[in-house]
C-alpha angles and dihedrals in degrees: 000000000000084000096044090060093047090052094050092051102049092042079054087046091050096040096053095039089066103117096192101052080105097066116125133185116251089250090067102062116096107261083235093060087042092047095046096043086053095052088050094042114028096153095048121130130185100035119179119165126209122187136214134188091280107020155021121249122201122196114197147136127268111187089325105312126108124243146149133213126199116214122188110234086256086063086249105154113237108167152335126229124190123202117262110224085207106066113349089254114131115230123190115284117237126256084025120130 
């Protein structure tokens, strides 16, 4: 019973640990937040898009650096990470709002 248990816990652990559970074709993002990533990005390569409960994420490439954008599902611009080469954590990238 003891092992059962053990086994239960660590599958939850590694299920919920996942980080990209949250991964989404591009046909499923809202035109409006395609169409309003594109105006902001137009040179932009490598796009991917993740989704939350509240926004879409998009994960893409600007002249060689990293970055992601979230977009409310209204295409309503939040915020913009860049890659951090320390430690592939994203930080807040500056003149954003």
């Amino acid at each position: 019973m003891k092992n059962l248990f053990l086994t239960f816990g660590l599958t939850f652990l590694l299920v919920s640990c996942e980080k990209d559970d949250d991964m989404i074709p591009s046909t499923a993002v809202p035109q409006v937040v395609k169409s309003a990533f594109d105006t902001r990005y137009p040179s932009a390569t490598t796009v991917s898009w993740k989704k939350d409960a509240c926004e879409f994420e998009a994960d893409f490439t600007v002249e060689g650096v990293r970055k992601s954008a979230d977009f409310k599902s209204n295409g309503t611009f939040v915020k913009e990470d860049l890659e951090d080469d320390d430690d592939n954590n994203t930080k807040p990238a500056t003149g954003t709002k």
